[in-house]
C-alpha positions as CSV (number, residue, x, y, z in Angstrom):
1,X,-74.3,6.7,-11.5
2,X,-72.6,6.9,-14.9
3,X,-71.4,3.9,-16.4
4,X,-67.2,5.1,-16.4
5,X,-68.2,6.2,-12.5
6,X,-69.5,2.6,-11.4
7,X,-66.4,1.0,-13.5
8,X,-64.5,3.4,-11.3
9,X,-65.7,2.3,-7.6
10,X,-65.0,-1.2,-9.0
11,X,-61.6,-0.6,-10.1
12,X,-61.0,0.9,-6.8
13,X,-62.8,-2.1,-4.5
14,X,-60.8,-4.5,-6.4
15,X,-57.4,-2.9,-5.8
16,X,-57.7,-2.1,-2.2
17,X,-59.0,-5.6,-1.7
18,X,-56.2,-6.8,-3.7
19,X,-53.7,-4.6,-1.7
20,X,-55.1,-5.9,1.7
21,X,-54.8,-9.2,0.8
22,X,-51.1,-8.9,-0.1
23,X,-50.1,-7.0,2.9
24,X,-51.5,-9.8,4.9
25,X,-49.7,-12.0,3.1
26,X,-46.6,-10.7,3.0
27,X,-46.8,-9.8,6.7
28,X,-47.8,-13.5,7.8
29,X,-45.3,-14.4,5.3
30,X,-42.3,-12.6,7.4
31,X,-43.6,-13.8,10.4
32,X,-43.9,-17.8,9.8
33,X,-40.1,-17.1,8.3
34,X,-39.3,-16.0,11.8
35,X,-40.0,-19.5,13.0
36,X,-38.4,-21.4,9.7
37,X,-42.1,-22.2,7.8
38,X,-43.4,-21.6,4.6
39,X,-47.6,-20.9,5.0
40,X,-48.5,-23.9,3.4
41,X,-46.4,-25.9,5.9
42,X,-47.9,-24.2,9.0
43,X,-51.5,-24.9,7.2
44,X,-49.8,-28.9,7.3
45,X,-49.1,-28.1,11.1
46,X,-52.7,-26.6,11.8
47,X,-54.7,-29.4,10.3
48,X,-52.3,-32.2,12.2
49,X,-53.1,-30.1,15.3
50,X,-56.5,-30.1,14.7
51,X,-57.3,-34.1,13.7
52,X,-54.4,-35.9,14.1
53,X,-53.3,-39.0,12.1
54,X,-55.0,-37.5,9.0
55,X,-54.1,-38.9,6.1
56,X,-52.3,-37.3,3.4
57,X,-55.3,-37.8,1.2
58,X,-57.4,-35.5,3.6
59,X,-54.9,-33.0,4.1
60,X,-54.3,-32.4,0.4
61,X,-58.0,-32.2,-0.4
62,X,-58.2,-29.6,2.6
63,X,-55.4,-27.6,1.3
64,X,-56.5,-27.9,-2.1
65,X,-53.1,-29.3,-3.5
66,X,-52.1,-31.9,-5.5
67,X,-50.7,-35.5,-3.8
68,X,-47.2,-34.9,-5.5
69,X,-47.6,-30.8,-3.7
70,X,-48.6,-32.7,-0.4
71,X,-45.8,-35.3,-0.6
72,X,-43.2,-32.4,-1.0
73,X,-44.5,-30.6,2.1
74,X,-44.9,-33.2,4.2
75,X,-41.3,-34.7,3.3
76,X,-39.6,-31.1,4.5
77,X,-41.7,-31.0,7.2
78,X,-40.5,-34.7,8.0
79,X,-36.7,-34.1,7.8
80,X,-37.0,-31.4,10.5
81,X,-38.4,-34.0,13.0
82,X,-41.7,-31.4,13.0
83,X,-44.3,-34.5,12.4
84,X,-44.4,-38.1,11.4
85,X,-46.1,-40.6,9.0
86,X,-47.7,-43.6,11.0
87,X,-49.8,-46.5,9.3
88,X,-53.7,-46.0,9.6
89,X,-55.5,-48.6,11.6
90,X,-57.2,-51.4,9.7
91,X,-55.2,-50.1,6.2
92,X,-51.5,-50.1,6.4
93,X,-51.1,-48.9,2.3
94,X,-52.8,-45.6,3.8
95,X,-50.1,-43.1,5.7
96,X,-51.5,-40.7,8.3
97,X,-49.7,-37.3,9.7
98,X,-49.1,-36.6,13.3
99,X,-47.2,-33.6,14.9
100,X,-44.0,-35.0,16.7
101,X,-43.3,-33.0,20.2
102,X,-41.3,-30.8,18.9
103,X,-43.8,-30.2,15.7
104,X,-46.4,-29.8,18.7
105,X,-44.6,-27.1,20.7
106,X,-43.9,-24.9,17.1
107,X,-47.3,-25.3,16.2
108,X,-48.5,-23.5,19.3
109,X,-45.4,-21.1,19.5
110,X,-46.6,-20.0,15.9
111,X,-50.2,-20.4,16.5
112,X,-50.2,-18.3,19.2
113,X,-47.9,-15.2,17.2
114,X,-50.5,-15.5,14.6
115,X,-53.7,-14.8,16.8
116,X,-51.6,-11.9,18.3
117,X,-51.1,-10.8,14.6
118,X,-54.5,-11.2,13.8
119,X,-56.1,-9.3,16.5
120,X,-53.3,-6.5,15.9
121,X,-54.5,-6.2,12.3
122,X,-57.9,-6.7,12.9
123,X,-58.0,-3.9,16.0
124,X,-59.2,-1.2,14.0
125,X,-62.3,-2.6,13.2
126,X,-65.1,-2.9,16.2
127,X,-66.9,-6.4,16.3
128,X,-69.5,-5.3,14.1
129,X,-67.5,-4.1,11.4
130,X,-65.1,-7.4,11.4
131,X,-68.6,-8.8,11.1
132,X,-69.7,-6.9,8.2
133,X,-66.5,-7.2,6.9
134,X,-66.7,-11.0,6.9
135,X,-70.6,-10.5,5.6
136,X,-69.7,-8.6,2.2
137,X,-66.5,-11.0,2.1
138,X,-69.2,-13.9,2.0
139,X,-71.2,-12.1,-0.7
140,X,-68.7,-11.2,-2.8
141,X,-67.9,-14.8,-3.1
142,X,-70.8,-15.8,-4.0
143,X,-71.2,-13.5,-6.4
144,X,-68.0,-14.7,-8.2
145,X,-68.7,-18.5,-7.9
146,X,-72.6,-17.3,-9.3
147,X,-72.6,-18.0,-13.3
């Protein structure tokens, strides 16, 4: 293969990846607007569901934000009564994040609309492909991390 031809096939990888990426995102973007959330707040929402009481800390090392970023987040997510800061045992200075009820039920409600999403997107793949897919996702990033 010429060199102008492999430059090609890369140039057209990268775009439809690019492209797929932001048609998921824009599609799970219009969906968690349905329900009032930004993503980055249903990520706060997931990780609460997931641990609860993790600190702030934990959650913005997870989400790979700054503390400031995490504050922001977790104050709007705060005002709507959608989780709540609590002291962590045996270190009051350290704040930890729980889902309030109502946080709880809109966690699931959207939870649940974005496994029907995924599997809708996802559909025309069979299992092995969506396996394959994830394979050559993994390599790929590895291959960029790779000096």
């Amino acid at each position: 293969m010429m060199e102008d031809e492999q430059s090609s096939y890369q140039h057209e990888t990268y775009r439809i990846i690019t492209a797929s990426y932001k048609l998921m995102q824009r599609k799970i973007t219009e969906m968690l607007s349905e329900e009032g959330l930004t993503q980055p707040q249903f990520h706060v929402l997931r990780i609460a569901a997931r641990s609860g009481g993790t600190s702030m800390r934990e959650m913005s090392d997870e989400m790979l934000v700054t503390p400031a970023n995490m504050t922001g987040l977790i104050d709007r997510l705060e005002s709507r009564g959608l989780i709540k800061r609590g002291a962590r045992e045996g270190d009051r200075r350290a704040r930890t994040i729980d889902l309030t009820p109502k946080g709880k039920e809109l966690q699931e409600t959207v939870a649940t609309k974005y496994g029907k999403f995924m599997q809708k997107a996802l559909r025309a793949l069979t299992d092995d492909e969506q396996a394959m897919l994830s394979e050559l996702h993994i390599k790929l990033q590895k291959g960029m991390t790779q000096s």
